[in-house]
Every structure is written in C-alpha cells, then in structure tokens.
C-alpha positions in Angstrom: -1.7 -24.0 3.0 -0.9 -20.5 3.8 -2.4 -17.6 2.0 -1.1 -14.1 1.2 -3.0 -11.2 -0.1 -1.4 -7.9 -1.2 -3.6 -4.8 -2.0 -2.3 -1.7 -4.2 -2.8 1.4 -3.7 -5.2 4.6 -4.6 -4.9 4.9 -8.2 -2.4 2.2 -8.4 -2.1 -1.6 -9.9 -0.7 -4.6 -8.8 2.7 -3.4 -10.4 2.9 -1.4 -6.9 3.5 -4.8 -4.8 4.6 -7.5 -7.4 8.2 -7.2 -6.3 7.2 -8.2 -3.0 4.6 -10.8 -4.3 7.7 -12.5 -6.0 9.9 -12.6 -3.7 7.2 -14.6 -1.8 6.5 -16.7 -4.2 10.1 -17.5 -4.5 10.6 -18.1 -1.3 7.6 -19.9 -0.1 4.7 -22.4 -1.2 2.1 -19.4 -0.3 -0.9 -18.8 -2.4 -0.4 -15.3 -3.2 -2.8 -13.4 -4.7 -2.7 -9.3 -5.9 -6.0 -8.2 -7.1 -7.2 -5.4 -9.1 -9.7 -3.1 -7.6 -12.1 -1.6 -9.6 -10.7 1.0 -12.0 -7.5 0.7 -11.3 -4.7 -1.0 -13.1 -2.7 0.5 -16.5 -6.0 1.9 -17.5 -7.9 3.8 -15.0 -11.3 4.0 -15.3 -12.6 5.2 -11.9 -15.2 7.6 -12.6 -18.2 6.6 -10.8 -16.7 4.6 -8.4 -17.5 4.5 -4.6 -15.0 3.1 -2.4 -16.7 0.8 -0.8 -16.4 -1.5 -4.0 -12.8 -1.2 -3.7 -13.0 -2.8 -0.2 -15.9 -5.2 -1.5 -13.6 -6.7 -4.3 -10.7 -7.2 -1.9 -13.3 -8.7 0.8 -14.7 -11.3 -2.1 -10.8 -12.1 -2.8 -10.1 -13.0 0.5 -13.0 -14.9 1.2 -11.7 -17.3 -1.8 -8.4 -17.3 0.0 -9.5 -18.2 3.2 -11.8 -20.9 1.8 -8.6 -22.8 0.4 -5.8 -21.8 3.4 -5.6 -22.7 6.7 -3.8 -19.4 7.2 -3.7 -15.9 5.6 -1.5 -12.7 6.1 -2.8 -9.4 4.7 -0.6 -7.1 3.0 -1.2 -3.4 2.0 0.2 -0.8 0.3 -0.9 3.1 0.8 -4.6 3.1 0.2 -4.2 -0.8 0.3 -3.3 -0.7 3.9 -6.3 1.3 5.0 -8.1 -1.6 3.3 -6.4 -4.2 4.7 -6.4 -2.5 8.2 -10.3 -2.8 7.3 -10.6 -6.5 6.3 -8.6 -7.7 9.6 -11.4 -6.7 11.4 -13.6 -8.7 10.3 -12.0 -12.4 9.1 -9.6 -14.4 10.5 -6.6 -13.0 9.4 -3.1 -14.2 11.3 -1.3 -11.0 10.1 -1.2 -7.9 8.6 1.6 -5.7 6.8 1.4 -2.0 6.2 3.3 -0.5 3.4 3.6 3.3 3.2 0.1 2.4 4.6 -2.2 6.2 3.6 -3.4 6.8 7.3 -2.2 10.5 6.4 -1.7 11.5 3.0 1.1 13.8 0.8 4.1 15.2 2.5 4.8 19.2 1.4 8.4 18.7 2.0 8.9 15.8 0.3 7.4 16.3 -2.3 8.5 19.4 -3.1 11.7 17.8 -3.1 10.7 15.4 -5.9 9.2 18.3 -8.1 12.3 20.0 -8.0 14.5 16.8 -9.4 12.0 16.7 -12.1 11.9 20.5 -12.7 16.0 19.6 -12.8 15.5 16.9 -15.4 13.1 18.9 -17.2 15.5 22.0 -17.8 18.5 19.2 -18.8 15.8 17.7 -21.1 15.5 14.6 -19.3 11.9 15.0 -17.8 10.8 11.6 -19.8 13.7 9.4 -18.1 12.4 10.8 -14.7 10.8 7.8 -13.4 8.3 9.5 -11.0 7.3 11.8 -13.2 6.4 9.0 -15.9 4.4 7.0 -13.0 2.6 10.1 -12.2 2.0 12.1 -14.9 -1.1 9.3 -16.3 -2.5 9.3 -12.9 -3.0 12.6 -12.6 -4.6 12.8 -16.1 -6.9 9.8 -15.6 -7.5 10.4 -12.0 -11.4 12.7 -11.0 -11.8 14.5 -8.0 -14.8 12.1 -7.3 -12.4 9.2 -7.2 -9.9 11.2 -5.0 -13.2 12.0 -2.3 -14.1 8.5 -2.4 -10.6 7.9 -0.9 -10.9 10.3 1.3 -13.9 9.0 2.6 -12.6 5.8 2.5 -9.6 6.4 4.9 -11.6 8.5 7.4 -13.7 5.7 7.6 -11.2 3.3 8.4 -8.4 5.3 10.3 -10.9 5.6 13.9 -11.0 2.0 14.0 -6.9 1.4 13.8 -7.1 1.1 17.5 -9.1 -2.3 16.9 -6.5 -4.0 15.1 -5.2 -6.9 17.6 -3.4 -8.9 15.4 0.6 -8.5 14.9 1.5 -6.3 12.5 4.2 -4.8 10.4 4.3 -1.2 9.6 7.1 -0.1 7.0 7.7 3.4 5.8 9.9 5.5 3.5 11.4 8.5 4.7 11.7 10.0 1.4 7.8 9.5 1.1 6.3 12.2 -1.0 3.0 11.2 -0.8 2.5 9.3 2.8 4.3 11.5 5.5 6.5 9.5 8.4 3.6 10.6 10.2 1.3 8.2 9.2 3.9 5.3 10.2 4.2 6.6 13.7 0.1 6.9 14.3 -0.4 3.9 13.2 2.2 2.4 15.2 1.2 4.6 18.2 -2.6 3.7 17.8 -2.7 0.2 16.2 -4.4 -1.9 18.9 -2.1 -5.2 19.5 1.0 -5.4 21.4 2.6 -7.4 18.9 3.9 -4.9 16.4 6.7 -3.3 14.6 8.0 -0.1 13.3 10.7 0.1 10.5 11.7 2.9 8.5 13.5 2.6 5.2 15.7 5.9 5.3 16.3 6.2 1.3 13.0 5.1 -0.1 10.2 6.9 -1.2 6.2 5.8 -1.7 6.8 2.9 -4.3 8.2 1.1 -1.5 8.5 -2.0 -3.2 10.8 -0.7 -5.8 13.2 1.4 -4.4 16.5 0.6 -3.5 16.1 -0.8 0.0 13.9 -3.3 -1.3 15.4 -6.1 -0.6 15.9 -5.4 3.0 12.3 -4.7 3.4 11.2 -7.7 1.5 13.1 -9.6 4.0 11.5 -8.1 6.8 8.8 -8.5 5.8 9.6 -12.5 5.0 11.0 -13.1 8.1 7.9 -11.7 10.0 5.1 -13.4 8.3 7.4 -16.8 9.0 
C-alpha cells in the first residue's frame, strides 16, 4: 500500500489541498490522508498555539501512515511545505511535493495587484463575489499576532535545514502568488539537497494553488511524479 499525506497551510484547512487529494484518490488506491492542525480549519482558534504542535500533529499522522504503507509521499502546501520539508528529515519518506511551499513569505507586487481587483470590485459593489477577498477577510479577523510569530518561528527553523533534504522532490509555484513570492520556489529549488528534483511554475495561478485554473495541469504533475 502506498500512503499520501497532504498538509495545509498557515491559517488554512484541508479545503486548501482537497482538490489535489481527490484527484489522487481518483486516480489511485493511495491512502490519502489531509489532517487538521491545531486551530486551524473553518474555525480558527489558534491563540495559544506554539508551532511546534502544528508539526507534532502532522508527525503523529504520519507515523499512522507509515505503520499501514509500505510507501509514503509527503505533500505540502505554503506553511505545509515547511512542515513537510521538516518531517522528511526524519522518517522514511520516498517523496516530497512543495506547493507555493512558504520558504519566503508575501509578495508586495503581487499583492498589491490583488488589493486593487478587490478595491475594483468594491467600488462596482461586488466586493462579496470577490473570491479572495471572502477567503481572507475571516483569516485576518481570527488570525493573532502570536499565531503569525509562531509561523515565523516555525519557518526559520526549518528553512536552514532545506539543504538536507535528499529525497526527490517537486516544487510547484504560482506566479501570480500574492502571498509566497517566485522567490521562494527558486531557493528551495537552488538549496534543496537531492539531485533529483524539479521546478515548475504555473504562470496564471496564484497561492490557492490547488484551485486555480491551471489545476489540472499541476495535479497531473504532480500524479505523474509521485508514480
């Protein structure tokens, strides 16, 4: 049996890689599994919070998963991939994906792109069918600065060991990334340890990666590289 774990993102829920997790599960007999780290999901609740229980509760998921599969591929979106980057290190894993993976964080240009759409659709009164704005809006709301320091801390902790990653691995980027800049694609790339890897960028996508329009090309990609 082969195993496939997918991590969200800072803030995030499994909504940020179930398009991906399906297409999997279409396509293969995998064991997928997407957790939830701790106060995340619909309803954040991540006051108090360190990060290293974020990376504990992924660890204890994939310690169930390698108990039950011969074989297991990490995947990991944004903060996700920092984590996942993280856990590689220390299990067995055969492969590793990295999704708008948050070696850097927030792009000026970008996103001051994307504030000016919604400043557009906010002055045609459309603001509520801007999609980014409605994903956003809650997190920023629900979202502490001691939860933001914890990931902080939690990718400068993880980012000087990138160069002791050996296994293959896929890095995938948006160039319309608001939040992870195209620079964080091309250091990890550049500094990831093994020979076997792979850059691709997605030219029209932004950070939710997994549901832009250039999905399915990256979902095959991504398919056709854990195969």
């Amino acid at each position: 049996m082969i195993g496939c774990m997918c991590i969200h993102g800072f803030t995030g829920s499994p909504y940020e890689v179930e398009p991906l997790a399906a297409y999997l599960k279409q396509h293969t007999d995998w064991d997928i599994v997407v957790p939830t780290l701790p106060g995340h999901g619909e309803s954040l609740m991540l006051k108090g919070i360190v990060y290293e229980k974020w990376i504990e509760h992924a660890e204890n998921e994939l310690r169930q998963l390698l108990a039950r599969c011969e074989k297991v591929y990490l995947v990991g979106f944004s903060m996700g991939g920092m984590i996942a980057s993280h856990l590689s290190l220390l299990y067995p894993v055969e492969k590793l994906v990295l999704l708008s993976a948050a070696a850097y964080y927030v792009n000026p240009k970008q996103l001051f792109t994307d504030i000016r759409e919604m400043m557009k659709d906010g002055l045609k009164g459309k603001i509520r069918e801007n999609e980014l704005f409605n994903r956003y809006k809650q997190k920023i709301r629900s979202t502490p600065v001691t939860a933001t320091i914890q990931f902080r801390r939690l990718v400068a902790s993880v980012r000087p060991r990138i160069n002791q990653v050996k296994i293959p691995t896929l890095i995938a980027q948006g160039e319309c990334d608001g939040i992870v800049p195209v620079k964080s694609a091309e250091y990890l790339y550049r500094t990831i340890g093994t020979k076997s890897k792979k850059l691709i960028f997605l030219k029209e996508s932004q950070h939710q990666i997994c549901h832009c329009n250039e999905k399915e090309k990256l979902f095959k990609e991504v398919y056709n590289f854990l195969q």
